[in-house]
N, C-alpha and C positions, 0 to 999 in steps of 0.2 A: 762853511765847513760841514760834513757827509757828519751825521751820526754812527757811524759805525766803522768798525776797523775791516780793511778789506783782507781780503783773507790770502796765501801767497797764490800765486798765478798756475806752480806746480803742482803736485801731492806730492811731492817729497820735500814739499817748504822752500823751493828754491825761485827763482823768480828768471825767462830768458835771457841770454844775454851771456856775453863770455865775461862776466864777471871774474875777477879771484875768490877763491876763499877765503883770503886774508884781505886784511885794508887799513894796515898801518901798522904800527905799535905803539905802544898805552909809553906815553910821558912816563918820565925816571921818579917825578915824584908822586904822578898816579901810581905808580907800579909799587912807591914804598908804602902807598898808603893800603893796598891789597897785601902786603906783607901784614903789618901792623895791624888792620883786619881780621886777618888771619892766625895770628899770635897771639894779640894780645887777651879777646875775650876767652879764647882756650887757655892761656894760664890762671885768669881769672878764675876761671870756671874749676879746675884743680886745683888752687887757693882757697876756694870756696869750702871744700871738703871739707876740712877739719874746721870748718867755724861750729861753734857748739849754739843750738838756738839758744833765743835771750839773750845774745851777745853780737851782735851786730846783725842780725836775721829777726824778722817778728811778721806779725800777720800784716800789717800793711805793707811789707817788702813781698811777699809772698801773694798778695793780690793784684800791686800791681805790677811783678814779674808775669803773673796767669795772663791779666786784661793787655799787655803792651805783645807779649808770643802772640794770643788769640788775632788778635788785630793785625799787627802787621806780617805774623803766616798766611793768613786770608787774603790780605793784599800781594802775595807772591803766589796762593795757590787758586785764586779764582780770578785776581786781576793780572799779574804777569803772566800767568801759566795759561790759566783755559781761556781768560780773552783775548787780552793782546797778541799771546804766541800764536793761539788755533782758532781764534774768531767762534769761541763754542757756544757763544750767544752775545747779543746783540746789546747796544744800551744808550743814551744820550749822555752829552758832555759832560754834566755834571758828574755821574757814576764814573766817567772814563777816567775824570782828572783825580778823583777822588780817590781809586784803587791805585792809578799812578803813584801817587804820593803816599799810600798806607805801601805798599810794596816795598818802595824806593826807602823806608823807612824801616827796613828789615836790613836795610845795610849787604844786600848783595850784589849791588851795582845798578849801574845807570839803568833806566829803563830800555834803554835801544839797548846798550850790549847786553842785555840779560836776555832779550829778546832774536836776538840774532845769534847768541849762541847756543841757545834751546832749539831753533830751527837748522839750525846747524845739524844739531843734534840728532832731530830725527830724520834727517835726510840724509846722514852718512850713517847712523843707529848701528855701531857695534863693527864699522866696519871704515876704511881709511880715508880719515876725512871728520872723522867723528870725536869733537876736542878732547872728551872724556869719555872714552870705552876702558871701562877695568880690561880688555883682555888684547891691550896692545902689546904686549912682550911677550905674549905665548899662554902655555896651560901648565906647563910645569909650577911646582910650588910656589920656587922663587919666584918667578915672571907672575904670578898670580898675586902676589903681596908687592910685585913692584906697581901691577897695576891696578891695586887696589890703591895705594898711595896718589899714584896718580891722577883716576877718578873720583875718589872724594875730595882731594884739596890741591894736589899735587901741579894739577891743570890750570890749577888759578893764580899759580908763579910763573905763568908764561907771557911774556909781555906781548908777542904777537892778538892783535884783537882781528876777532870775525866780521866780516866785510856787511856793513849796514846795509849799504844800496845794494847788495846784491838778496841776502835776507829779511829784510825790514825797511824798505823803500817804504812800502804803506805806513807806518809809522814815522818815516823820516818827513812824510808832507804833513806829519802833524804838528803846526804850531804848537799846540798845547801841551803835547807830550818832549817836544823840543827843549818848552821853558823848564818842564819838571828833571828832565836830563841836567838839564845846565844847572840847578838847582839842587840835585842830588849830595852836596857836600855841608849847605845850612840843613837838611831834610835829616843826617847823619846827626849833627850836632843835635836836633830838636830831639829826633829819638833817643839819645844818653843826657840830655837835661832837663824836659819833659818830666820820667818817670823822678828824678831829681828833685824837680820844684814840686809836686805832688807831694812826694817823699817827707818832706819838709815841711809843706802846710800839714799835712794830715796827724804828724806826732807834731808839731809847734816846735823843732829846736833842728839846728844845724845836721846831728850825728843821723837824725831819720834822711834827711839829703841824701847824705854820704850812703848810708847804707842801701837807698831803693835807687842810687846811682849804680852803685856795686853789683847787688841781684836785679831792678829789673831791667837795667841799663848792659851791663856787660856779660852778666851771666847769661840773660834772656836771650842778646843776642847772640851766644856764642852756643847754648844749646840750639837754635834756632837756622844756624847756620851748617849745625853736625846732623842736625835732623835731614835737611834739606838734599847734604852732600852723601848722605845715606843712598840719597833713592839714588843720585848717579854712581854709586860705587856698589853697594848690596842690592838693590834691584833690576841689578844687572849681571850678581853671580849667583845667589842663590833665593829659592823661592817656586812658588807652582806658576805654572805656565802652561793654564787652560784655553789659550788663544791663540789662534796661528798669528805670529809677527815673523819680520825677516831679521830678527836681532834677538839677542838673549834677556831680554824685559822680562822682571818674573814680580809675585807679588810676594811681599812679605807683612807677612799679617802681625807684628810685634809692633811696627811704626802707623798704624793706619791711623791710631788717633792723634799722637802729636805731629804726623807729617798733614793732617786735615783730610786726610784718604789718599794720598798721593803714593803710595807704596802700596796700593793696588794696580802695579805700574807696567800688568802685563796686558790689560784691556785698553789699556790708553797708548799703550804704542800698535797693538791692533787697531784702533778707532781713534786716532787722535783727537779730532773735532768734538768727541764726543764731552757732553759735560758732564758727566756721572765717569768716577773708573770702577767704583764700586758697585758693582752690578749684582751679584749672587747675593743669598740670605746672608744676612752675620757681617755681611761686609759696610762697616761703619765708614759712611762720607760725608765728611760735615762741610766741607767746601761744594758739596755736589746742594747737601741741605737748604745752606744757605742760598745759594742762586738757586732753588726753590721756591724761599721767601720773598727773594727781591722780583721773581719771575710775579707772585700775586701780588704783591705791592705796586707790581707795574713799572717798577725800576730797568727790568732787562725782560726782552720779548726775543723771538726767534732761537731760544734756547734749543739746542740741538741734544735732548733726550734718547737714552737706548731704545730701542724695541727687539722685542724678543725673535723675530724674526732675523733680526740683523747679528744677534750676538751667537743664534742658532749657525750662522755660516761662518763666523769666526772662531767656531769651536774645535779644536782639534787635539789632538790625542799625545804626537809627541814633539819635542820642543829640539829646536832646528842644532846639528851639532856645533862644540867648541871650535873656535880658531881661531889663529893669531892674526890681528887686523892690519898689522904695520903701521909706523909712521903715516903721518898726514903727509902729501903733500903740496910745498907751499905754492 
């Protein structure tokens, strides 16, 4: 098996072939478990509000809610995003299976569909075809808030799934990432019992369970997943957009540290490949960081860094007008 993920055959992520866009749709009971996903860590998480500390909150729920977000964001923003999606460097089996599984552990879906529909993504980028563009119903207000709904969660109640073989074929001849797909459901459970058993040994009695089940099992993930569904929803309506792209990608500098630099998300749909999006002074990328470290540890090689020459041509002045994108279609 190749060490490395092959990168798509296009530059718009597509791969030739009259494939569809679509290729199939998600089983009734995967579909209720994307509901329930989607619910339930969010009422947790406004539940959570009124707890008073000392009372079901303490510093070992609060550390390991930090350590389980850090971890398995990193596995969605340096392993699902910048390798697997854009091949933005390079790495041997071990790292590959390894970010697989911390990813898949963020609870935002299989490794292929997350993958296919991020390249989806930047190949229709804001325009028909594209799963989650905020500005599919128009620019008026209402159309604006219906498609803001849409692009942060709204898109994830759609049972229709994005066609594997036609945007993740290189991933589909991966054994490896096959078994971690198919696995994605015990990878679920580990991450809400994990922080659990933790929980438990570290205060010596049952209620610590219960509690670092609560924050850093449901809460973590469901900040985790608002954070995430941000940058498709608000880094695509407002923010600067110092980079020519062919879509409305803007950055918003409020998410850069709990998104890991991902909401500096107007240079990465300019450069996609690129592994850094945080390019300018001030612009904090802790995912870009990290595959820094793993680059001299010798974990990941061929890492595809900015140069100033290249962000010099991507620079431009004003950012491409509003429009309404339409329906996909199927």
């Amino acid at each position: 098996m190749a060490d490395t993920v092959t990168r798509p055959t296009m530059p718009d992520g597509t791969v030739p072939g009259p494939k569809p866009l679509l290729g199939g749709r998600r089983p009734l009971l995967a579909h209720v478990s994307v509901y329930a996903f989607v619910v339930v860590p969010l009422l947790a998480l406004l539940v959570a509000v009124p707890v008073a500390w000392g009372w079901g909150l303490g510093w070992v729920d609060v550390g390991l809610a930090a350590f389980f977000y850090v971890v398995t964001c990193l596995g969605v923003t340096v392993g699902f995003h910048r390798y697997f999606t854009h091949g933005a460097f390079k790495a041997g089996r071990g790292v590959r299976i390894a970010l697989a599984v911390l990813g898949s552990m963020a609870v935002q879906g299989p490794v292929l569909h997350w993958v296919a529909d991020h390249r989806r993504h930047h190949a229709f980028a804001d325009r028909e075809g594209d799963p989650h563009s905020p500005w599919l119903f128009g620019t008026s207000p209402a159309a604006l808030a219906r498609g803001f709904w849409h692009a942060h969660m709204g898109w994830l109640l759609d049972r229709d799934l994005t066609n594997q073989q036609r945007f993740a074929p290189d991933l589909l001849a991966d054994r490896d990432l096959r078994l971690v797909q198919r696995l994605f459901g015990p990878l679920t459970v580990a991450t809400l019992l994990l922080p659990a058993v933790l929980g438990g040994v570290l205060t010596g009695g049952w209620w610590g369970a219960v509690t670092a089940f609560f924050w850093a099992g449901l809460v973590r993930i469901a900040l985790l997943h608002h954070v995430t569904w941000s940058v498709n929803s608000i880094c695509h309506m407002i923010g600067e957009r110092p980079f020519a792209t062919r879509d409305r990608s803007a950055n918003f500098w409020p998410l850069a540290i709990l998104s890991m630099g991902e909401s500096w998300h107007n240079l990465h749909h300019a450069d996609p490949t690129c592994a850094r999006h945080g390019v300018r002074p001030g612009q904090i990328d802790i995912s870009a960081r990290l595959i820094r470290v793993l680059e001299r540890l010798g974990l990941v090689h061929d890492v595809r860094w900015p140069s100033p020459a290249r962000l010099a041509r991507l620079a431009r002045a004003e950012p491409p007008p509003a429009r309404r994108v339409g329906r996909p279609k199927r």
